[in-house]
ZAMARGU-4260 file (C-alpha; in steps of 0.2 Angstrom, whole numbers, plus 5000, padded with zeros to 4 digits):
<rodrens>
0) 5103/4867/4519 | 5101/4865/4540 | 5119/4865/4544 | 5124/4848/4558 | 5124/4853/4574
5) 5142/4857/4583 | 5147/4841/4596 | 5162/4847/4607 | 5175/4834/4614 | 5177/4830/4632
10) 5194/4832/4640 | 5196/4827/4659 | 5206/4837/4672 | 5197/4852/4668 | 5206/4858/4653
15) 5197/4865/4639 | 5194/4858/4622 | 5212/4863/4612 | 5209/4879/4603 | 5212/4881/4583
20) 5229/4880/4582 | 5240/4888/4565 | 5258/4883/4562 | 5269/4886/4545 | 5271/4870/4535
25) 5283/4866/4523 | 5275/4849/4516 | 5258/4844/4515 | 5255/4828/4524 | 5236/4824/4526
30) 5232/4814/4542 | 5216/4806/4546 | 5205/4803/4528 | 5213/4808/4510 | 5213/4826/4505
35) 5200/4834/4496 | 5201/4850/4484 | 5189/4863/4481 | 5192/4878/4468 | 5185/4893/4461
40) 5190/4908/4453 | 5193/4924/4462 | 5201/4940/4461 | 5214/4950/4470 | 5216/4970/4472
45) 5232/4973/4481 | 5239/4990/4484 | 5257/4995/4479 | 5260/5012/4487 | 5244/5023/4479
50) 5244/5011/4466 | 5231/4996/4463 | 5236/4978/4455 | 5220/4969/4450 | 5222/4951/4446
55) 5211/4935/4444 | 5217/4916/4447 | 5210/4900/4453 | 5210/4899/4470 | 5212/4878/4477
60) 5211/4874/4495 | 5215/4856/4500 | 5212/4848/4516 | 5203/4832/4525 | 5187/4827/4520
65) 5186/4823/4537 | 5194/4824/4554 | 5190/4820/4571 | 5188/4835/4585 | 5206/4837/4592
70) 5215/4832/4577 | 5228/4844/4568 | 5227/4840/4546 | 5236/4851/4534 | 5229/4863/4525
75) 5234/4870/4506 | 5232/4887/4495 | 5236/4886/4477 | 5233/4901/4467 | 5236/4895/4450
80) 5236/4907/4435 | 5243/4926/4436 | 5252/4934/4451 | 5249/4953/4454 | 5258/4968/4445
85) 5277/4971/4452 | 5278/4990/4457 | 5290/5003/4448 | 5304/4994/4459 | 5312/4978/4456
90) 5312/4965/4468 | 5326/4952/4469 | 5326/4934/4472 | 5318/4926/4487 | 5315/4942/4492
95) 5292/4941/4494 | 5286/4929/4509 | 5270/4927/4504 | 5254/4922/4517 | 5236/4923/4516
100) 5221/4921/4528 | 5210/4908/4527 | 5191/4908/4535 | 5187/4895/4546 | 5169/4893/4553
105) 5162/4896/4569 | 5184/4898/4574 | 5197/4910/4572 | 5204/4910/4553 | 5220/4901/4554
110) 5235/4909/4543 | 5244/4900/4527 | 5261/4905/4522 | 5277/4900/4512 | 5296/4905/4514
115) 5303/4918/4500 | 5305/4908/4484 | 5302/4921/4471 | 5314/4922/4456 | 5321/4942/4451
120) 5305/4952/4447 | 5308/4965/4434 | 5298/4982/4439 | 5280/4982/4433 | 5285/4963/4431
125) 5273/4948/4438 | 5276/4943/4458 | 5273/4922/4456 | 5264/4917/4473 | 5269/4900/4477
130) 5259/4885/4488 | 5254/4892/4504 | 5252/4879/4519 | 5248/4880/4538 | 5239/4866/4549
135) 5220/4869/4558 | 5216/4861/4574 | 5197/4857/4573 | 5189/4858/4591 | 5172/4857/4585
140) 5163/4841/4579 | 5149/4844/4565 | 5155/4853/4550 | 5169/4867/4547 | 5171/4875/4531
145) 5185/4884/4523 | 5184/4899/4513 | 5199/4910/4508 | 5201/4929/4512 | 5216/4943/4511
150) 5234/4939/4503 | 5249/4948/4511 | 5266/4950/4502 | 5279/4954/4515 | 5295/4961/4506
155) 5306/4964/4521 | 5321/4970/4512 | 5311/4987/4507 | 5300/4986/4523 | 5285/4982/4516
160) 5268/4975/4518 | 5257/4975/4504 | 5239/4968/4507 | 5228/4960/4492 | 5208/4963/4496
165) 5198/4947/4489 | 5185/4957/4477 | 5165/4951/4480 | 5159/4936/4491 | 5173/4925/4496
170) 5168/4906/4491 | 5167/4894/4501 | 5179/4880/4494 | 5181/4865/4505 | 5168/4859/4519
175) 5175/4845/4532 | 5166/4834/4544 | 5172/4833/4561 | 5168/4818/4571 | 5168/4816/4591
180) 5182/4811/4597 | 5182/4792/4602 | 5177/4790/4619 | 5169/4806/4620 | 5157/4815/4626
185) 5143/4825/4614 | 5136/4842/4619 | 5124/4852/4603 | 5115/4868/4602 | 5097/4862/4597
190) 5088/4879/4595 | 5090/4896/4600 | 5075/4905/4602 | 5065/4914/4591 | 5078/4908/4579
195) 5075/4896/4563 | 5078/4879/4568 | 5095/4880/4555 | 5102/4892/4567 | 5113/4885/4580
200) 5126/4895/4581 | 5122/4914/4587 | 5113/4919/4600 | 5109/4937/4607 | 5109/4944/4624
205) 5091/4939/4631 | 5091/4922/4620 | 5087/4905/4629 | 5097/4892/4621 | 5093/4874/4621
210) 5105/4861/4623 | 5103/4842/4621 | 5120/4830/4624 | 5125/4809/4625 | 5138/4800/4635
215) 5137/4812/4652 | 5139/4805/4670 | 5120/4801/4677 | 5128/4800/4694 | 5136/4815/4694
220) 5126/4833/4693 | 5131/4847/4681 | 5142/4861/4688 | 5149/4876/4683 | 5144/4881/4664
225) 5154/4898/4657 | 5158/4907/4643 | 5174/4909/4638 | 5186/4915/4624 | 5190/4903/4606
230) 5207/4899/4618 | 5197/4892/4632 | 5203/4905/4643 | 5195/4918/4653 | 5179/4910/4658
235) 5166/4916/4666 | 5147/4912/4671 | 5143/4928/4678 | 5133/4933/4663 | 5123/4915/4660
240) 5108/4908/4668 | 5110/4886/4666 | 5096/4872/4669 | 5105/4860/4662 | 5103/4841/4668
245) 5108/4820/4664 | 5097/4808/4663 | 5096/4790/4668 | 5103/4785/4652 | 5116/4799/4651
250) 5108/4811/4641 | 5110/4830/4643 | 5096/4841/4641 | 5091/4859/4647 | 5093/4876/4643
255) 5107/4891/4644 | 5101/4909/4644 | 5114/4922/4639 | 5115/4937/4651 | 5113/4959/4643
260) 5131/4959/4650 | 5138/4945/4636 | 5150/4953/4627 | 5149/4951/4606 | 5162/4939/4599
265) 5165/4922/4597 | 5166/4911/4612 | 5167/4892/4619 | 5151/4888/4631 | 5159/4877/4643
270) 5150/4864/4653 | 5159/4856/4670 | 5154/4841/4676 | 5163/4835/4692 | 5183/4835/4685
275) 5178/4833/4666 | 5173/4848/4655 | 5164/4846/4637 | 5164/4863/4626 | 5156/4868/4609
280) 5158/4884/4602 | 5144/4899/4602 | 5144/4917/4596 | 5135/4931/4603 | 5128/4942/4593
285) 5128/4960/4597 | 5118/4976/4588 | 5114/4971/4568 | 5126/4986/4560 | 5127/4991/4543
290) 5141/5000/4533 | 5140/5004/4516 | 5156/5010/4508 | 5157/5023/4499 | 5146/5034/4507
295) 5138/5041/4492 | 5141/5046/4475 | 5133/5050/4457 | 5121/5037/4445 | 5129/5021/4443
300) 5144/5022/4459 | 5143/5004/4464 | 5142/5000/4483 | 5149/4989/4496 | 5136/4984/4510
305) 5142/4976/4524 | 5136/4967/4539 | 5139/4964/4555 | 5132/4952/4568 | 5116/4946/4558
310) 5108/4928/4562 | 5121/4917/4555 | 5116/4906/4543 | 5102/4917/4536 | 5103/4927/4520
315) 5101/4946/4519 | 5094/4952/4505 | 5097/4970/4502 | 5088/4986/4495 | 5086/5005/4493
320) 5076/5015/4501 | 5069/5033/4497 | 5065/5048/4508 | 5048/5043/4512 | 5054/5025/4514
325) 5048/5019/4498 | 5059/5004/4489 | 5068/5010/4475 | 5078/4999/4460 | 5067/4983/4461
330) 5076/4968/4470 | 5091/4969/4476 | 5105/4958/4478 | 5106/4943/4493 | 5121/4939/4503
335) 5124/4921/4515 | 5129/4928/4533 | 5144/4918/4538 | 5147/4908/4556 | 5152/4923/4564
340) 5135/4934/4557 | 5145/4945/4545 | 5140/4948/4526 | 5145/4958/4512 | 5136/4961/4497
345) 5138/4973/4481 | 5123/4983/4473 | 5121/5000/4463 | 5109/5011/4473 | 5094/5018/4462
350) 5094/5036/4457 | 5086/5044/4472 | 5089/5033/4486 | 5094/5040/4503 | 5095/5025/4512
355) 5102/5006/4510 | 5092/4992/4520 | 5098/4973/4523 | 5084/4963/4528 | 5083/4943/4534
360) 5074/4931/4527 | 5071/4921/4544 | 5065/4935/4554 | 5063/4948/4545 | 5074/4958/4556
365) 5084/4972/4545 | 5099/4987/4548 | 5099/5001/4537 | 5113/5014/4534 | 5111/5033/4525
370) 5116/5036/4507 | 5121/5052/4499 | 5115/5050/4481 | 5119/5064/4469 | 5111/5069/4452
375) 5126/5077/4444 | 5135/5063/4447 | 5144/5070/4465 | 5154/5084/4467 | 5172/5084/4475
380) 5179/5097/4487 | 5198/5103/4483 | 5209/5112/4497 | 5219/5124/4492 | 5233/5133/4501
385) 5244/5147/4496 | 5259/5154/4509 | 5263/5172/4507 | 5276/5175/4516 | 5282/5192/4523
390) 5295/5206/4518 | 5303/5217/4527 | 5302/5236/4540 | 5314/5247/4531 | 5319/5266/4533
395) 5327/5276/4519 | 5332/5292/4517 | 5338/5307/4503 | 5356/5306/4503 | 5365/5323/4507
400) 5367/5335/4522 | 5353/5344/4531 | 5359/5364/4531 | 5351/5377/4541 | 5348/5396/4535
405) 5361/5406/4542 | 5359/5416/4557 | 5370/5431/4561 | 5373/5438/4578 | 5365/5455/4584
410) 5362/5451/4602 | 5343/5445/4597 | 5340/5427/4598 | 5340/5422/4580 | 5329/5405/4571
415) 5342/5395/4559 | 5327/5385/4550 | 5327/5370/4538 | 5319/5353/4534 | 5326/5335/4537
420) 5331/5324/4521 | 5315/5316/4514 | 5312/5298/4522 | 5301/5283/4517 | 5298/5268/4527
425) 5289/5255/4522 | 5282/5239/4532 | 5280/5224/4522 | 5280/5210/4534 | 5262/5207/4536
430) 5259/5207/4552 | 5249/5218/4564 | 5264/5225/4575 | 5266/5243/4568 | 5280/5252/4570
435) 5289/5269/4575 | 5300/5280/4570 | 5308/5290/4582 | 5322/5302/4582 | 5338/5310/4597
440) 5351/5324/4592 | 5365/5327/4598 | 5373/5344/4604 | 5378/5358/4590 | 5398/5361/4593
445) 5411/5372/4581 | 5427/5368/4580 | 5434/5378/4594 | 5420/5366/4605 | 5405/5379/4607
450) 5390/5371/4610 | 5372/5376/4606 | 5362/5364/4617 | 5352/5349/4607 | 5335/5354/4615
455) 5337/5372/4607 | 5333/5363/4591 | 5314/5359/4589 | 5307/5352/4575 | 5286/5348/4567
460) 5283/5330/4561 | 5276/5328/4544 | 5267/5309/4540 | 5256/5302/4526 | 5257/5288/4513
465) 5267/5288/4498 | 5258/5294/4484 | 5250/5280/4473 | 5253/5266/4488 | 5240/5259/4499
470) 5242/5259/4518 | 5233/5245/4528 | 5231/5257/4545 | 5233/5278/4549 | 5251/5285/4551
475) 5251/5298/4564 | 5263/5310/4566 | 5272/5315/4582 | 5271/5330/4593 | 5279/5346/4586
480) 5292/5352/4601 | 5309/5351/4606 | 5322/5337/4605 | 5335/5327/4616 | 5350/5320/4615
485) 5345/5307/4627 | 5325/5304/4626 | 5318/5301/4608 | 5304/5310/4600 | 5292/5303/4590
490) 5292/5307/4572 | 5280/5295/4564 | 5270/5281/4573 | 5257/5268/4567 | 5250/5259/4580
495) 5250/5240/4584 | 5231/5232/4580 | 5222/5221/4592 | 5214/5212/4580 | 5224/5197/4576
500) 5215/5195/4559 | 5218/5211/4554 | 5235/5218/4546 | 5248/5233/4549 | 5259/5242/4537
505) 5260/5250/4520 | 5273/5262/4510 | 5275/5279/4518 | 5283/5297/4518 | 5291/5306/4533
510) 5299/5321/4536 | 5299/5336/4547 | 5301/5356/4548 | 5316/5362/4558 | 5320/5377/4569
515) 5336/5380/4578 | 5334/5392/4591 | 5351/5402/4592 | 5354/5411/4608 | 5355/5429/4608
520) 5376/5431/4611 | 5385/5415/4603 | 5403/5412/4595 | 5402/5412/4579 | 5406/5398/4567
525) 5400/5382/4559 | 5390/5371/4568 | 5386/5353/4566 | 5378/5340/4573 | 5369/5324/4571
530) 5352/5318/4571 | 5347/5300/4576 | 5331/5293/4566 | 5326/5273/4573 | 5314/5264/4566
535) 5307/5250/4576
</rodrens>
């Protein structure tokens, strides 16, 4: 069916056209002709949390058969039937405000909503959605129709938002003609080039549109034409060419050319005629895109293709494609493109297919997107994650005292020998730091307070890894020599590592020989002192 063509109204003074206009309503009052209904059955997927609520109800929407451009009429939602699924939490009363977005035609979708009514919802427990009104300012003379799209349940008192996805094609339910306004002028897209003569409403950058018009001024020549925004505001003619013209008997006729720098989107083309402007609305159309959700998956996954910026008004019909380009699965399905050039359509890609193409049926122009098919039905990559956390550097030792061999004095120098107490360190942290372990001794003293100095004593390191453990780098025993009682010797060392992947530590035994060089004449007696070990 060739859609009617658009016819703006004419304000003076240079205003635009009033743009669509939505505003809460809590009664329906039609103005203008007697309300129509149109229904049809649809069905809901909202989302509580990870969880999904599918339903199906009759969707009703109720407007004016007709209205004249300018005019504000009343516009109803009734979903009769079941609500969606209540979560595991129960709601109390009055507690859902409910609203829902309603598709309107070459304008912005206007918003429907009603105040929090509900009675106490048991968890799990059916959420009743109640009538749902707003008001739609149509600008546009020709025809505007209504179609519904996404639910919303608003539940403030838990901070929520929970959005319902209409499943499939959204039907159109109610179609109104919109009349000049009296008085008015008439403006119309008549052709857009190299489109079919039932598209009027989408141009693309490069595209000569033809206009034809009544009821303008002969006497007065055609000013500024620009393209603006829905609202009428920001416009500009930087990227239009116009040769637009009136006749003698007030007929507007010519041609617009839309500029590469247009951007995509809806917009008003806006004609200026000494103080009076006239608008219609006109979209421009950017790169045909195609996005197919999901991405792939095994025999039978079902797809959803959708599409943006195609010729409105056309139909897409869409196929599979294989890896030389072939077509795969027969005919596909076919999709209407909206006012605004968008589709969506569902389909189950053929075993083998590696790409999904939407084609036009005036034009032939098409988009295509990849798939990822799989045989085995798809695989699923899993993360998973472990944390080993580390233990600790610790020093122990064999309890008891270290005693020397006796020595007795001749007027020789004399060697008291013995071994240290057998120590184990072990490095359990996991990390590449490494460690030392480091030893000072104090002076020998009797009890009458001889001393036999701390560097007299000298001692031989002794390093390797327990027996029956595993080390993750060498230990390396310090240098035999003598001791201090102010700078430490090294008794057993494993170095840090550069590598940051890599890993220190291990379980490991120390020890070391000891030999106390007595001097030659020396008071005699017991001697004692202490030895220092520090791991770090």
């Amino acid at each position: 069916m060739r859609p009617r063509p658009t016819r703006p109204a004419r304000t003076r003074g240079g205003a635009a056209l009033a743009a669509l206009v939505v505003a809460a309503s809590g009664s329906l009052v039609l103005a203008g002709s007697p309300a129509h209904a149109g229904s049809a059955s649809v069905t809901y997927d909202c989302v509580f949390s990870s969880s999904h609520s599918l339903f199906t109800t009759t969707a009703t929407l109720t407007a004016p058969a007709t209205a004249a451009a300018g005019e504000t009429v009343d516009v109803k939602l009734s979903l009769a039937g079941k609500g969606p699924a209540n979560g595991p939490v129960a709601l109390p009363a009055a507690s859902v405000v409910p609203s829902a977005k309603v598709l309107v035609s070459g304008q912005a979708p206007i918003t429907l909503s009603a105040p929090a009514s509900n009675p106490p919802v048991p968890a799990k427990g059916e959420i009743p959605i109640p009538d749902l009104t707003g008001k739609l300012t149509v600008a546009q003379p020709g025809t505007v129709t209504l179609t519904p799209d996404q639910l919303t349940l608003d539940i403030p008192s838990y901070g929520l938002s929970l959005g319902c996805t209409l499943q499939g094609t959204a039907p159109g339910l109610h179609t109104m003609t919109v009349t000049p306004a009296a008085g008015g002028t008439a403006a119309a897209v008549t052709g857009i080039s190299g489109r079919p003569a039932s598209d009027t409403t989408g141009a693309r950058p490069g595209d000569v549109v033809t206009l034809a018009g009544t009821g303008w001024d002969p006497a007065v020549p055609i000013g500024a034409t620009e393209l603006c925004s829905l609202a009428g505001t920001g416009c500009s003619g930087a990227d239009l060419t116009s040769d637009l013209r009136v006749g003698a008997d007030g007929r507007l006729t010519g041609t617009v050319t839309i500029g590469t720098g247009a951007a995509p989107g809806p917009h008003r083309l806006k004609i200026t005629q000494g103080p009076a402007s006239s608008s219609l609305v006109l979209g421009v159309l950017g790169t045909r895109t195609l996005q197919v959700t999901p991405g792939g998956g095994g025999p039978g996954t079902s797809a959803t293709v959708s599409g943006v910026s195609f010729d409105p008004g056309d139909e897409v019909s869409v196929t599979t494609l294989d890896k030389d380009g072939r077509p795969l699965g027969g005919a596909g399905p076919t999709a209407p493109v909206d006012a605004r050039g968008n589709f969506t359509a569902t389909l189950v890609p053929a075993v083998g297919a590696v790409r999904i193409v939407a084609k036009e049926k005036d034009g032939g122009d098409t988009a295509d997107a990849p798939w990822s098919g799989s045989a085995d039905g798809g695989a699923s990559d899993q993360t998973l994650k472990v944390v080993v956390s580390g233990g600790a550097l610790t020093l122990s030792a064999q309890p008891g005292e270290v005693v020397l061999s006796p020595v007795t004095v001749d007027g020789t120098a004399g060697a008291s020998t013995g071994g240290l107490r057998a120590l184990e360190v072990k490095d359990f942290r996991g990390t590449t730091e490494g460690w030392s372990l480091v030893g000072t001794v104090t002076d020998f003293r009797n009890a009458a307070g001889a001393v036999i100095p701390a560097s007299r004593l000298s001692w031989t390191p002794q390093c390797a890894v327990h027996p029956g453990s595993a080390a993750a780098s060498v230990v390396v025993p310090g240098s035999a020599g003598p001791l201090s009682s102010t700078t430490a010797a090294a008794l057993c060392t494993q170095a840090a590592s550069a590598d940051p992947a890599s890993v220190t530590g291990g379980h490991f035994d120390a020890g070391a020989a000891l030999n106390l060089h007595v001097p030659e004449i020396v008071q005699s007696g017991e001697y004692a002192a202490v030895l220092r070990l520090t791991l770090s």
